[in-house]
C-alpha positions, -999 to +999 in steps of 0.1 A: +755-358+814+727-373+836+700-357+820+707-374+786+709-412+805+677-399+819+660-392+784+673-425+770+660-444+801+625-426+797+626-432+759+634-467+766+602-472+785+577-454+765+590-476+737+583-507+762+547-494+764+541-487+733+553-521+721+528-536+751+503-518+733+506-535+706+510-572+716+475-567+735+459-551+700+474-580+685+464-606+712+428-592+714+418-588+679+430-621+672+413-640+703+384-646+686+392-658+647+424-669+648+439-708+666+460-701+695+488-713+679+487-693+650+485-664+675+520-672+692+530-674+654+519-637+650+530-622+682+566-637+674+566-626+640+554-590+659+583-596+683+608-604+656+594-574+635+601-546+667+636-563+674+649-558+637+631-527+635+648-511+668+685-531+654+681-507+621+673-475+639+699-477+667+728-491+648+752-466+667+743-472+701+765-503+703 
């Protein structure tokens, strides 16, 4: 019973990172071209996007 709280914790972070990942692609190809306020617009809308995303695919959980 451990090992699968183990697994979820673990798959929890790697989904952290990966999601880390992405806000720095996002923040750094954007740096240059785009206002800074239109980049908070698009990390939110990145943010929003990974929240519903992880809602959909872990309906269950709750």
């Amino acid at each position: 019973m451990v090992s699968s709280h183990l697994s979820v914790g673990s798959a929890m972070s790697l989904s952290a990172v990966v999601f880390a990942l992405i806000i720095m692609c996002v923040t750094t190809g954007l740096m240059t071209v785009v206002p800074p306020f239109w980049q908070m617009v698009a990390k939110g809308s990145v943010l929003i996007f990974a929240v519903v995303l992880n809602h959909l695919l872990v309906k269950d959980n709750v």
